[in-house]
VEXKOLZA-540191 format. One record per residue (C-alpha): x, y, z; residue number from 1; residue in three letters. Coordinates in Angstrom, 1 decimal. Layout:
N
u/v/w/seq/type
X/Y/Z/NUM/Ala
...
//
This chain:
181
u/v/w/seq/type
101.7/123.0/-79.3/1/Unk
98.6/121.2/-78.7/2/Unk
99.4/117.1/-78.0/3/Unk
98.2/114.9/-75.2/4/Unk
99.6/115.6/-71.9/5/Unk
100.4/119.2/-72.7/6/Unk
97.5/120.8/-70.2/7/Unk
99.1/117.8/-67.3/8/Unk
102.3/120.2/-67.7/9/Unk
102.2/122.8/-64.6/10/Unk
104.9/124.7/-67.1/11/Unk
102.5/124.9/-70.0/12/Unk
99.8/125.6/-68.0/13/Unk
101.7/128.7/-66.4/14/Unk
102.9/129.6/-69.8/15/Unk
99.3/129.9/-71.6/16/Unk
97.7/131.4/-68.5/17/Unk
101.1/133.8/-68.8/18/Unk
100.1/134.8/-72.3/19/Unk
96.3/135.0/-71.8/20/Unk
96.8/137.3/-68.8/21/Unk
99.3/139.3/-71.1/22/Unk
97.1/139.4/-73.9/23/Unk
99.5/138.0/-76.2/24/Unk
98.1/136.7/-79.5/25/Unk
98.4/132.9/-79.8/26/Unk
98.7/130.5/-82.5/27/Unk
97.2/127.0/-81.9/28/Unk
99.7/124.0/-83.5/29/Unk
98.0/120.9/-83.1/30/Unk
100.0/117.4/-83.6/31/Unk
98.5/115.4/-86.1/32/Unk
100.3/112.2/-85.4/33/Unk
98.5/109.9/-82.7/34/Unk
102.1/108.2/-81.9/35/Unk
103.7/111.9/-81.3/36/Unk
101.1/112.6/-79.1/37/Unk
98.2/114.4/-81.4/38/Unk
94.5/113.3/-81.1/39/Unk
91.2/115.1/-82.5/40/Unk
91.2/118.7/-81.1/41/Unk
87.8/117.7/-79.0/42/Unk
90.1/115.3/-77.3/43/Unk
92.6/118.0/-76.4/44/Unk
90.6/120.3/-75.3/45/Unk
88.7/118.0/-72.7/46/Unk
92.1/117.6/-71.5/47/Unk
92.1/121.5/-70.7/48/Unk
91.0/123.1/-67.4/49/Unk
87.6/124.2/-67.8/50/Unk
88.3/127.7/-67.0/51/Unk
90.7/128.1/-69.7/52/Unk
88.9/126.2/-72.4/53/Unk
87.0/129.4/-73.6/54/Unk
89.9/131.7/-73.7/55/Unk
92.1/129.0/-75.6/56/Unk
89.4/127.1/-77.8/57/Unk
86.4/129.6/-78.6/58/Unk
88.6/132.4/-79.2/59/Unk
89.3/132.0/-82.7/60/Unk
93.0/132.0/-82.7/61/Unk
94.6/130.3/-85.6/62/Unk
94.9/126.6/-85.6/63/Unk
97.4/125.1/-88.0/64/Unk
97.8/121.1/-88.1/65/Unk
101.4/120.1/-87.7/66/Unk
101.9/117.5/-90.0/67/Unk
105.7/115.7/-90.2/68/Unk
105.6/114.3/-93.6/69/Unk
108.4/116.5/-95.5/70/Unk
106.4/119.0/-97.6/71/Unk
103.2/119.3/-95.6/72/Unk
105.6/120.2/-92.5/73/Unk
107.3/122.8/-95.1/74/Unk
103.3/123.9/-95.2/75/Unk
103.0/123.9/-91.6/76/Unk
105.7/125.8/-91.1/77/Unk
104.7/128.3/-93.5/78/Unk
101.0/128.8/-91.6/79/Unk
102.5/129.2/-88.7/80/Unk
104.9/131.9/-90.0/81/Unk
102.0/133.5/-91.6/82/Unk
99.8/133.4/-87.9/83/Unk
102.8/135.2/-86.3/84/Unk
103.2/138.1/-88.6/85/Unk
99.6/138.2/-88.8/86/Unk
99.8/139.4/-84.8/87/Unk
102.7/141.6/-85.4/88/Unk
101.4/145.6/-85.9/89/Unk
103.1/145.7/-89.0/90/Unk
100.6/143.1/-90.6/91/Unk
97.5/143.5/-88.2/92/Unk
95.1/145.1/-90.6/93/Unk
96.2/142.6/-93.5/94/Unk
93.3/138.8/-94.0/95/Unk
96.5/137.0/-95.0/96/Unk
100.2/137.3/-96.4/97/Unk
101.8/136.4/-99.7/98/Unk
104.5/133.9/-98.3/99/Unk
105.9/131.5/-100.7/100/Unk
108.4/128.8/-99.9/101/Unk
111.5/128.3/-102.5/102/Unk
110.5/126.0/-105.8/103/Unk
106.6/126.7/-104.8/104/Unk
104.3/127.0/-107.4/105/Unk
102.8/130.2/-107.1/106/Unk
99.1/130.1/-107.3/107/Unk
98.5/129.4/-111.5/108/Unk
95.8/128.3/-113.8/109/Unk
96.8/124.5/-114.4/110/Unk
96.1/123.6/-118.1/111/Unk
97.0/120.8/-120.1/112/Unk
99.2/122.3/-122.8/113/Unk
100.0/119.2/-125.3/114/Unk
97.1/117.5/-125.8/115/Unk
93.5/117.6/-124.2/116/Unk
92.9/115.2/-121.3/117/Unk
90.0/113.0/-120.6/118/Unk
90.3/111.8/-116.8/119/Unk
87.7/109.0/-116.0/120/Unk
86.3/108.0/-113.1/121/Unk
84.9/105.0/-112.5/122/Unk
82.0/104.7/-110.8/123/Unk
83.3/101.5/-109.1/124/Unk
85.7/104.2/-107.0/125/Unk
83.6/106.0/-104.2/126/Unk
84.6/109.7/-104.1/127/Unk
86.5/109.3/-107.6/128/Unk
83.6/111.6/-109.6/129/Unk
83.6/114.2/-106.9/130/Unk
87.2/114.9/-106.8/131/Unk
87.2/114.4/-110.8/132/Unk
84.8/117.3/-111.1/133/Unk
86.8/119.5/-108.2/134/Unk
90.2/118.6/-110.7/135/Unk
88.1/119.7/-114.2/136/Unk
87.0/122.9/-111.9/137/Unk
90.5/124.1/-111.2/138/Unk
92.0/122.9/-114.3/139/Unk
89.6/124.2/-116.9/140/Unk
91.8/124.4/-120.0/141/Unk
91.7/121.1/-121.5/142/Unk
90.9/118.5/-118.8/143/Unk
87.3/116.3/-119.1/144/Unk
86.1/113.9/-117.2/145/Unk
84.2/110.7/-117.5/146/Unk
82.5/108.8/-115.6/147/Unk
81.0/105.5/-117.3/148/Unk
80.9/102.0/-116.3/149/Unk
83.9/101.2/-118.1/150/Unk
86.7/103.3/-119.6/151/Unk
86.0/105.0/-122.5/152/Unk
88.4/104.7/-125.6/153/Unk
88.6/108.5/-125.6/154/Unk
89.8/108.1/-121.3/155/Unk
93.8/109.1/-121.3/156/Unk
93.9/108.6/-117.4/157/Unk
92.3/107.1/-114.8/158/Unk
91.7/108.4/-111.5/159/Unk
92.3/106.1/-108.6/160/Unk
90.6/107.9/-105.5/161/Unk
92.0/105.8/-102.3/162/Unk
89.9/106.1/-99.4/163/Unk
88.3/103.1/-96.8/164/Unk
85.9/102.7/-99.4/165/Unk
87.8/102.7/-102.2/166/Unk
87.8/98.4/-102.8/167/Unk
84.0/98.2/-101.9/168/Unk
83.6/97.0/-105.8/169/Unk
85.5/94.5/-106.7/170/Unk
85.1/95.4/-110.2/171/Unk
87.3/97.9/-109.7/172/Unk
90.4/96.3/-109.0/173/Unk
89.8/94.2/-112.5/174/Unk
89.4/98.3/-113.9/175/Unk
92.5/99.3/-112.8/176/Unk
94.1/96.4/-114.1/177/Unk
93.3/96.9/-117.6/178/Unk
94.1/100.8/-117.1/179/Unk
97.5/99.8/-116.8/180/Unk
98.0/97.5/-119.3/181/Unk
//
């Protein structure tokens, strides 16, 4: 479990140099939240001893994020399940597994069954085209996407991309104003 501090323990320090010198597979978990102890991986690594560094962080383990908001923990969770069997002989020859949580959508064409979509994105909203175009790419049944200076009658939803960027135009608070009217 990679978080600050965790190479400053002489017990996980004994423990990784334990598995290395076993050759036991490992699966890299790296907190996500700064106020739990997680920082950028470059960051955690510089806190690693310099002779273990290579074995640990160029050795292409698995790395899974560990992220504490309910369903992306549930995801988490399910990675890390996925990196264990993944070292077990029963799975080594296999790229990846078909685990599914309960109430998962299983992997699906999503379409728009009732009524053709038109999904606009303003041009006001950095990012908001890209991620339109990525939606109308993995949706292709149904969904268009527009991208004008203002709405077009034909729009039936508006994306709202939220990023740092995302009030840089102040025309687009005004935008999403009248999109919800």
């Amino acid at each position: 479990f990679l978080s600050r501090g965790y190479f400053r323990s002489q017990n996980c320090l004994r423990e990784i140099r334990a598995s290395l010198a076993g050759n036991k597979p490992i699966v890299l978990v790296q907190e996500a939240d700064p106020d739990k102890g997680g920082g950028p991986l470059e960051d955690l690594r510089a806190e690693c001893p310099e002779s273990l560094q290579p074995p640990i962080f160029d050795a292409d383990w698995p790395l899974i994020v560990w992220l504490r908001i309910d369903d992306f923990r549930l995801l988490s969770l399910k990675l890390i399940a996925e990196a264990l069997l993944l070292c077990t002989p029963a799975y080594a020859r296999e790229a990846s597994l078909p685990i599914y949580l309960p109430g998962e959508l299983l992997g699906q064409t999503l379409t728009f069954a009732a009524r053709p979509v038109v999904l606009w994105a303003s041009p006001a909203n950095p990012g908001a085209k890209a991620l339109a175009d990525e939606l109308a790419d993995i949706c292709p049944s149904g969904l268009t996407v527009a991208s004008s200076a203002e709405a077009p009658e034909s729009a039936t939803h508006m994306l709202l991309y939220l990023n740092l960027d995302t009030w840089s135009d102040e025309r687009l608070a005004e935008q999403v104003q009248q999109a919800r009217e």
